[in-house]
C-alpha positions in Angstrom: 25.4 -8.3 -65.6 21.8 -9.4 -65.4 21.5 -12.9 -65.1 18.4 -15.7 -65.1 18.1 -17.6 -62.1 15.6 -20.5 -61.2 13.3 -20.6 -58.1 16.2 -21.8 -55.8 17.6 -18.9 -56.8 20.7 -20.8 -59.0 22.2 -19.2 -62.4 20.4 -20.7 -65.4 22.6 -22.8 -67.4 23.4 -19.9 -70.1 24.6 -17.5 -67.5 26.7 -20.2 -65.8 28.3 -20.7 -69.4 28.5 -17.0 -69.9 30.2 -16.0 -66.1 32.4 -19.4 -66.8 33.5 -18.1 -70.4 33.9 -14.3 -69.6 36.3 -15.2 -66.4 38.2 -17.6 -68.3 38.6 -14.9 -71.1 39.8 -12.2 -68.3 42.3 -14.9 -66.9 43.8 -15.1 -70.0 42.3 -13.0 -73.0 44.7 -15.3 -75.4 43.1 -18.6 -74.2 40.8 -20.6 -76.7 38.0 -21.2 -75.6 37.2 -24.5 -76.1 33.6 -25.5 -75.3 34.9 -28.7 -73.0 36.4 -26.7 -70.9 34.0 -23.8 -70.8 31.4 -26.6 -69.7 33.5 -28.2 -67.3 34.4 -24.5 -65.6 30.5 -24.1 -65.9 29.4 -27.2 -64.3 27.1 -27.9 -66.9 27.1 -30.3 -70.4 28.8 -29.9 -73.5 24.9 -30.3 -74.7 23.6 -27.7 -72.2 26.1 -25.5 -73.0 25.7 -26.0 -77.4 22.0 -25.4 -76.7 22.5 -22.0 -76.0 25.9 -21.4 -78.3 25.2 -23.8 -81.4 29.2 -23.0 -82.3 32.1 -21.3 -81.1 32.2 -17.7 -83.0 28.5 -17.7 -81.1 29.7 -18.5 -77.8 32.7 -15.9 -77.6 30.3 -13.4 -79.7 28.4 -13.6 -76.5 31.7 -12.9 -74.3 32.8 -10.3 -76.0 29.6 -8.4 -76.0 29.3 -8.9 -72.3 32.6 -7.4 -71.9 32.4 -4.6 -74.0 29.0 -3.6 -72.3 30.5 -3.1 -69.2 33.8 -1.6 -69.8 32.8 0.4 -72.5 29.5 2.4 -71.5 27.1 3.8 -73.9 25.5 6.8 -71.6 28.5 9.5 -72.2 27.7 9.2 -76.4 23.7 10.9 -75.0 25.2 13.6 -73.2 24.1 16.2 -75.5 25.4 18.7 -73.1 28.7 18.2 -74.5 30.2 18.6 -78.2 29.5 15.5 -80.1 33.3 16.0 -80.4 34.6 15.5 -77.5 31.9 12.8 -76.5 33.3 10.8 -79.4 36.6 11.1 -78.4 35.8 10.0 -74.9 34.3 7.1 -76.2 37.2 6.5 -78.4 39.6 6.6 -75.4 37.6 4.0 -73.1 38.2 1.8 -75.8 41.8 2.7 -76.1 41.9 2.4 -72.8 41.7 -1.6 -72.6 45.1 -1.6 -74.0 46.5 0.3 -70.9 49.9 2.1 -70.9 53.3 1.2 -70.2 53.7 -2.9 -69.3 50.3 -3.1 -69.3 50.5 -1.9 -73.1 53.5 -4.3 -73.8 51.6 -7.5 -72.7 48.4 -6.7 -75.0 50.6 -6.4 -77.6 52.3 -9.7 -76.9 49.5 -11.3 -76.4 47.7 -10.2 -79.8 51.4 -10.8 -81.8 51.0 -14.8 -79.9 47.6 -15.2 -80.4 46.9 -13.8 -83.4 50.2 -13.0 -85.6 52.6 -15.5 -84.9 50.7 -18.7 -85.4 49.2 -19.8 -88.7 45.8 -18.4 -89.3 43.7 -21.2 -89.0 39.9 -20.9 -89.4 39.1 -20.5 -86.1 42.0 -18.0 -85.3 40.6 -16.0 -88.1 37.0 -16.6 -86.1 38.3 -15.5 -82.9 39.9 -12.0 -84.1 37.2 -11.2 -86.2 34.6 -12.0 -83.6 36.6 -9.1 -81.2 36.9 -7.3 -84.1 32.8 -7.1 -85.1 32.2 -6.3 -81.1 34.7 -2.7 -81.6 33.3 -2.4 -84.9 29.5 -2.8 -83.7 30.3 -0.1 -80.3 31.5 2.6 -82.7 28.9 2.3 -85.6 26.4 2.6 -82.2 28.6 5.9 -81.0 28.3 7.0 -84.9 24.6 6.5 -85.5 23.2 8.4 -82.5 25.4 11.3 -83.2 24.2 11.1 -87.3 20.8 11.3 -85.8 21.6 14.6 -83.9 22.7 15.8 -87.4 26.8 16.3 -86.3 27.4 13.5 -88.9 27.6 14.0 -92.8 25.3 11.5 -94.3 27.9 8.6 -95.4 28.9 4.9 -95.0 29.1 4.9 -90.9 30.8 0.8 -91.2 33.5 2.5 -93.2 33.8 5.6 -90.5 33.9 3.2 -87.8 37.3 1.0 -89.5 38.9 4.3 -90.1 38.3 5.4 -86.5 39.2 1.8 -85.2 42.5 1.5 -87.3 43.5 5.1 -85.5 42.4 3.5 -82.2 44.5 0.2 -83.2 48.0 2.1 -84.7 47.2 4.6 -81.0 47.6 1.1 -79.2 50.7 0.0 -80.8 52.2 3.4 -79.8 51.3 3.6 -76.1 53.1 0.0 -75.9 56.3 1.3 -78.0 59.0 3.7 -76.5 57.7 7.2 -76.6 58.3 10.5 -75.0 56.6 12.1 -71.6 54.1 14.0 -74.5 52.8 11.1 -75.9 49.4 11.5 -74.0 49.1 15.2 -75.8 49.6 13.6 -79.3 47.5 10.7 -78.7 44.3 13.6 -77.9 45.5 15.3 -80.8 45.4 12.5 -83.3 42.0 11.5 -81.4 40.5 14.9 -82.2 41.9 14.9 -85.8 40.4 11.5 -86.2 37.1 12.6 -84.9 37.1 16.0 -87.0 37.5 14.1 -90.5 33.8 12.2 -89.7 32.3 15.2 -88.1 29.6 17.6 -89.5 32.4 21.1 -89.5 30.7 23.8 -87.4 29.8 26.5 -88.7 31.9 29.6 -87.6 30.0 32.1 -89.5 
């Protein structure tokens, strides 16, 4: 994470917010964020802190795109030593990946049906989900364009490519986190590469 700091060498007050938010999001990816206490973990004023993040959606916006940054690395999408295919289903699985497997899997799941199912969808509930939401969405229309301008895309809608992918991604999650058989990794690639083949340019056998 590259961060500002001042001549004594301190964080600037936006990375302070941003390090403060992002570990309070790892902690416990269901927690609000509430600006008060993002401040307070910060060190910094709710002023300070609204200066940089005028509202909310901004302020986890910001988290969420730090976090996908570095879990989810863009270099593998350039390797144009290997098949757009399987690049795009690499990049598919790092981002399945954040869901884990096995009780790992479980709690994301619980987590997302407490956070986001069981309560009433308020406005910023809504907010919060859609703001994770934009971050996947925004990471595979990236992985989509750059292979579209190596020509291994069809010319199309690449916002409605990426939901279809993302959906696959999302019912691949719920899976890993149900009961399922010692093959599950083997239909997961499968349904990956089936995925991936529907937004593909087909290659030519001929």
């Amino acid at each position: 994470m590259a961060t500002a700091r001042d001549e004594s060498g301190e964080l600037g007050s936006r990375d302070k917010v941003l390090v403060a938010a992002t570990t309070m999001f790892a902690e416990n990816p269901g927690r609000r964020l509430s600006v008060r206490a993002v401040a307070a973990r910060a060190g910094v004023s709710t002023g300070s802190l609204r200066h940089h993040f005028p509202t909310q959606r901004a302020l986890l916006d910001a988290v969420l795109t730090l976090i996908y940054d570095r879990v989810i690395p863009t270099d593998r999408i350039h390797d144009t030593s290997v098949p757009a295919r399987d690049r795009l289903v690499d990049c598919l699985r790092q981002v399945l990946s954040m869901a884990g497997v096995g009780e790992q899997a479980r709690q994301s799941m619980r987590t997302a049906y407490e956070r986001f199912i069981l309560p009433e969808p308020t406005e910023d509930l809504r907010a919060a989900y859609l703001s994770m939401e934009h971050e996947v969405l925004r990471r595979i229309e990236y992985w989509l364009t750059t292979l579209a301008q190596e020509g291994a895309l069809h010319e199309g809608d690449n916002a409605r490519r990426a939901r279809f992918l993302m959906t696959v991604v999302d019912g691949l999650g719920l899976e890993r986190a149900l009961p399922a058989d010692d093959a599950i990794l083997r239909h997961e690639t499968d349904t990956l590469y089936l995925a991936v083949d529907s937004v593909l340019r087909p290659i030519d056998r001929s």
